[in-house]
GUBA-634663 format. One record per residue (C-alpha): x, y, z. Coordinates in steps of 0.5 Angstrom, whole numbers, padded with zeros to 4 digits, always signed. Example, Ala and Ser with C-alpha at 12.3 -4.5 7.8 and 13.67 -1.06 7.14 Angstrom:
+0025-0009+0016;+0027-0002+0014;
! end
This chain:
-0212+0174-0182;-0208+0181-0183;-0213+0186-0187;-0209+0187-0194;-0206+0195-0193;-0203+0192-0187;-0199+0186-0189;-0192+0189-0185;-0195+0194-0179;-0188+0197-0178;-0187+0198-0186;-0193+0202-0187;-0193+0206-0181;-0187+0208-0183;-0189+0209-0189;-0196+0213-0188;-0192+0219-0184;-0189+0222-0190;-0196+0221-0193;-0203+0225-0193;-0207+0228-0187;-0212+0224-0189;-0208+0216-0191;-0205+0218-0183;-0212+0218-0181;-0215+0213-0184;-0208+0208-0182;-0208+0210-0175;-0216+0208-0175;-0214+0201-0178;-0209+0200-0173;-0213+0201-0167;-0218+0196-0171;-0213+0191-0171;-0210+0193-0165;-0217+0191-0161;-0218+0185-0165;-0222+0188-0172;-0221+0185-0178;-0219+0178-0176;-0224+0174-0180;-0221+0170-0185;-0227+0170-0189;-0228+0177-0190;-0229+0182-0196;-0224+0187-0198;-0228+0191-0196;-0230+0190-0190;-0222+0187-0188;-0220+0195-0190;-0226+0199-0186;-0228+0207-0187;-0225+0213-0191;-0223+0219-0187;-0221+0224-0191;-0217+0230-0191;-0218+0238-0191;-0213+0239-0196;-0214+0238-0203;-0209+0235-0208;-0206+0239-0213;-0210+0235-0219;-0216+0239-0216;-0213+0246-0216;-0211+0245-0222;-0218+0243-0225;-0222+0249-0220;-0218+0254-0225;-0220+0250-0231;-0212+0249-0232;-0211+0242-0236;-0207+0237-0232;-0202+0232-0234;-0201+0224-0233;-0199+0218-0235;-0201+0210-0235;-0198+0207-0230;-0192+0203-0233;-0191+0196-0232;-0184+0194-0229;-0183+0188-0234;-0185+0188-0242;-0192+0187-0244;-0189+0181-0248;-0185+0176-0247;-0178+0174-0251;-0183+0169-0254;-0189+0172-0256;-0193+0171-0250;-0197+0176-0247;-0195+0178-0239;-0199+0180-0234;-0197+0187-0232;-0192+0188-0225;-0192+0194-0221;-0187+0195-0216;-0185+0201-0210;-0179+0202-0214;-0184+0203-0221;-0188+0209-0215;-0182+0212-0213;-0179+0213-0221;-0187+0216-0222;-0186+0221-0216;-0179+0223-0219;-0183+0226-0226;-0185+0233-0225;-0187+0234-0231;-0194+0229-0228;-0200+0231-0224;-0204+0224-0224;-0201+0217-0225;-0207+0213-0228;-0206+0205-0225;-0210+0201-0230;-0213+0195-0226;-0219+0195-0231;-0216+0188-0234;-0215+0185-0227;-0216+0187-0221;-0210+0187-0216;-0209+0191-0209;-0202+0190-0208;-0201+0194-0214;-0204+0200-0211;-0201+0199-0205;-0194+0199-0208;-0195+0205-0212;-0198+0209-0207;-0192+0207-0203;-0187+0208-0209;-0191+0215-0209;-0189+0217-0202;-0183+0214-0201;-0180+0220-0205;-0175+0225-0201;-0182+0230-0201;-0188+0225-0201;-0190+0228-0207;-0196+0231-0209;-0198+0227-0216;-0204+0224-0215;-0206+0216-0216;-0212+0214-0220;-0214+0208-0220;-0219+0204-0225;-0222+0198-0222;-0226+0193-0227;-0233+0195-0229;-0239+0194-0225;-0241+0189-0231;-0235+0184-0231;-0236+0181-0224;-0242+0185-0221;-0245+0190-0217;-0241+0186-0210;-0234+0186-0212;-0235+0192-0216;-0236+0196-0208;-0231+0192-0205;-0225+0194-0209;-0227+0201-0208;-0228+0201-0201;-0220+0198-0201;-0217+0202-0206;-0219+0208-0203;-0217+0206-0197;-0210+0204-0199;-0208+0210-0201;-0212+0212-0208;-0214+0219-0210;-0219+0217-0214;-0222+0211-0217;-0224+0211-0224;-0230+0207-0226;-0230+0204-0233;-0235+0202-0238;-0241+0206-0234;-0247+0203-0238;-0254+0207-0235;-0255+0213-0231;-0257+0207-0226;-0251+0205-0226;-0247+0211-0225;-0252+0213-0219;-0249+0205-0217;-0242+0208-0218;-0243+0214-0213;-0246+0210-0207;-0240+0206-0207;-0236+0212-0205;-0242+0215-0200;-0242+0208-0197;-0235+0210-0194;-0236+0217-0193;-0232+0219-0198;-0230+0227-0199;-0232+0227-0207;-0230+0233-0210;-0236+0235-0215;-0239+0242-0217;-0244+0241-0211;-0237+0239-0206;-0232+0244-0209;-0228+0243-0202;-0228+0235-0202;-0222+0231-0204;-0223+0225-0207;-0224+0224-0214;-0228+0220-0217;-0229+0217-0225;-0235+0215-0230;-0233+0212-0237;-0237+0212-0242;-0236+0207-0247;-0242+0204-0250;-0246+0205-0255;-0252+0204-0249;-0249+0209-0245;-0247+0215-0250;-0255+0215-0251;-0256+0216-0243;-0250+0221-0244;-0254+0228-0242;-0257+0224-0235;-0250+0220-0233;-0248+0228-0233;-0253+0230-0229;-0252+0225-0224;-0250+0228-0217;-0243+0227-0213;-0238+0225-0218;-0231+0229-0221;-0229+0226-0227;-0233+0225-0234;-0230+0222-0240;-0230+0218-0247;-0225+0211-0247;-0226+0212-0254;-0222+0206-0256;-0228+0202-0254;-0234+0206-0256;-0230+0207-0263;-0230+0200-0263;-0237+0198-0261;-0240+0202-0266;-0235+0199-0271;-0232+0207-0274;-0227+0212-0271;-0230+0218-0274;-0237+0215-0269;-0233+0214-0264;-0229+0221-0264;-0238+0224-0264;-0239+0221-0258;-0232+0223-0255;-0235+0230-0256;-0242+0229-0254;-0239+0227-0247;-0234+0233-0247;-0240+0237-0248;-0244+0234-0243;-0239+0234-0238;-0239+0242-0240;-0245+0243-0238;-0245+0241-0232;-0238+0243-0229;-0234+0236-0230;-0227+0235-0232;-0225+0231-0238;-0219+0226-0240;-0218+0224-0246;-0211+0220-0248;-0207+0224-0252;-0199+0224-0255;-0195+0230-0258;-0200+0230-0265;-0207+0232-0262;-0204+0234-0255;-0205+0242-0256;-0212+0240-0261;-0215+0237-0255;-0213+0243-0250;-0216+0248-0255;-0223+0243-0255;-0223+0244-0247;-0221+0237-0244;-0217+0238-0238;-0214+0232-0236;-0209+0229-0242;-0206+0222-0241;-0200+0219-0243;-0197+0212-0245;-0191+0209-0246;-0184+0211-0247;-0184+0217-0251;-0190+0220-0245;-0185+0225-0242;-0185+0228-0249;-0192+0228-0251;-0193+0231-0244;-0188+0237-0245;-0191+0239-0251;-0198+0239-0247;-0196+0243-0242;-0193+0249-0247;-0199+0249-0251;-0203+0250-0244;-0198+0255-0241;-0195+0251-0236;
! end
């Protein structure tokens, strides 16, 4: 069986030479796998069919911008269909390489954020890290992906789709619903597994992005030995869960805080999602990543970047 980030050799290879140093590395390491007769088994994980990160010396922009403490914008990947069909039904998001390609021409963004939290799918990854590199200038917007949480489908699974995600071109991985500071140490072996260069207050030099979220009630009690845990980049609220857990907004919005603080206090950024209402608050309070959804998420990002001076 062909390993998943090779379904057309002579395609991506094209790709990857207009992609980063460290994707370059890492396919040319693949297809010398392949070429010797690795990842043939047909059984085998995602993981082990995709191998070990190489990464590269040169930081993403996304990171210089967080090193300076400067906020940084970026949007929900969209879905090349509706979310909903003519008669009602819900439809599973589709992501294409022309929807990439449509994102790495936006120079408002500084990160695309690929949701697969609700189902997990590497072709998506694979198009949008094609799609963002097939632009004129390989663009410089990096790819963040959230993967399913740890809880949903286990600890295996969880591993394995860090490991492909990473190697099929993501700039990060964002881990969802991170229930205990156990946990969090769990999240930050898969990337240590790989090798994975994480950018981090004890890594400033590193290249990979790596995010925990905390969302539950269980977890925000933790909050203060989850930041503490070394080797990750990115904290951050999904405070529409958390709000929904404790059953009140205003509940949610103190736990939000409470991340934030702690994130401060270790030297994290935070992302939170935002529009053009409460962009310019959530500047002031201190989060460094704003994030984006639907069609009016060129204008909620237009008016973060004046409030932010960018």
């Amino acid at each position: 069986m062909v390993l998943p980030v090779l379904p057309n050799l002579c395609a991506l290879t094209e790709i990857v030479l207009k992609q980063s140093s460290r994707l370059t590395a890492l396919v040319f390491a693949l297809i010398m796998a392949a070429c010797s007769g690795g990842y043939e088994s047909s059984d085998s994980s995602e993981a082990e069919q995709v191998g070990t990160i190489i990464d590269a010396s040169q930081q993403l922009p996304l990171i210089e911008l967080w090193q300076s403490e400067t906020p940084a914008f970026g949007i929900f990947a969209p879905s090349d269909r509706p979310r909903r069909a003519p008669d009602g039904q819900f439809q599973a998001p589709v992501y294409s390489v022309d929807g990439g390609a449509r994102l790495a021409a936006n120079p408002l963004l500084d990160f695309v954020f690929l949701n697969l939290e609700p189902a997990w799918d590497l072709d998506a990854v694979l198009a949008i890290r094609e799609g963002l590199s097939s632009a004129e200038r390989v663009s410089d917007k990096a790819l963040l992906v959230r993967i399913p949480p740890i809880s949903k489908d286990g600890e295996r699974a969880a591993r394995e789709r860090v490991h492909a995600a990473l190697a099929a071109g993501a700039d990060g991985i964002v881990m969802p619903h991170v229930r205990s500071e156990e946990e969090a140490r769990l999240a930050v072996s898969f990337f240590e597994e790989v090798n994975a260069d994480v950018w981090s207050p004890d890594n400033p030099n590193g290249t990979v992005l790596a995010m925990l979220m905390i969302e539950d009630p269980g977890a925000l009690m933790q909050a203060v030995q989850i930041a503490e845990v070394p080797g990750y980049s990115v904290l951050a609220c999904g405070i529409g869960s958390l709000s929904s857990a404790l059953g009140d907004r205003e509940a949610g919005e103190a736990g939000n805080q409470e991340v934030l603080a702690q994130a401060k206090r270790v030297g994290l950024p935070d992302m939170i999602t935002a529009n053009d209402e409460d962009v310019a608050r959530r500047i002031e309070e201190g989060f460094l990543g704003l994030l984006m959804s639907g069609p009016g998420a060129d204008q909620h990002i237009a008016v973060g970047r004046a409030a932010a001076g960018r």
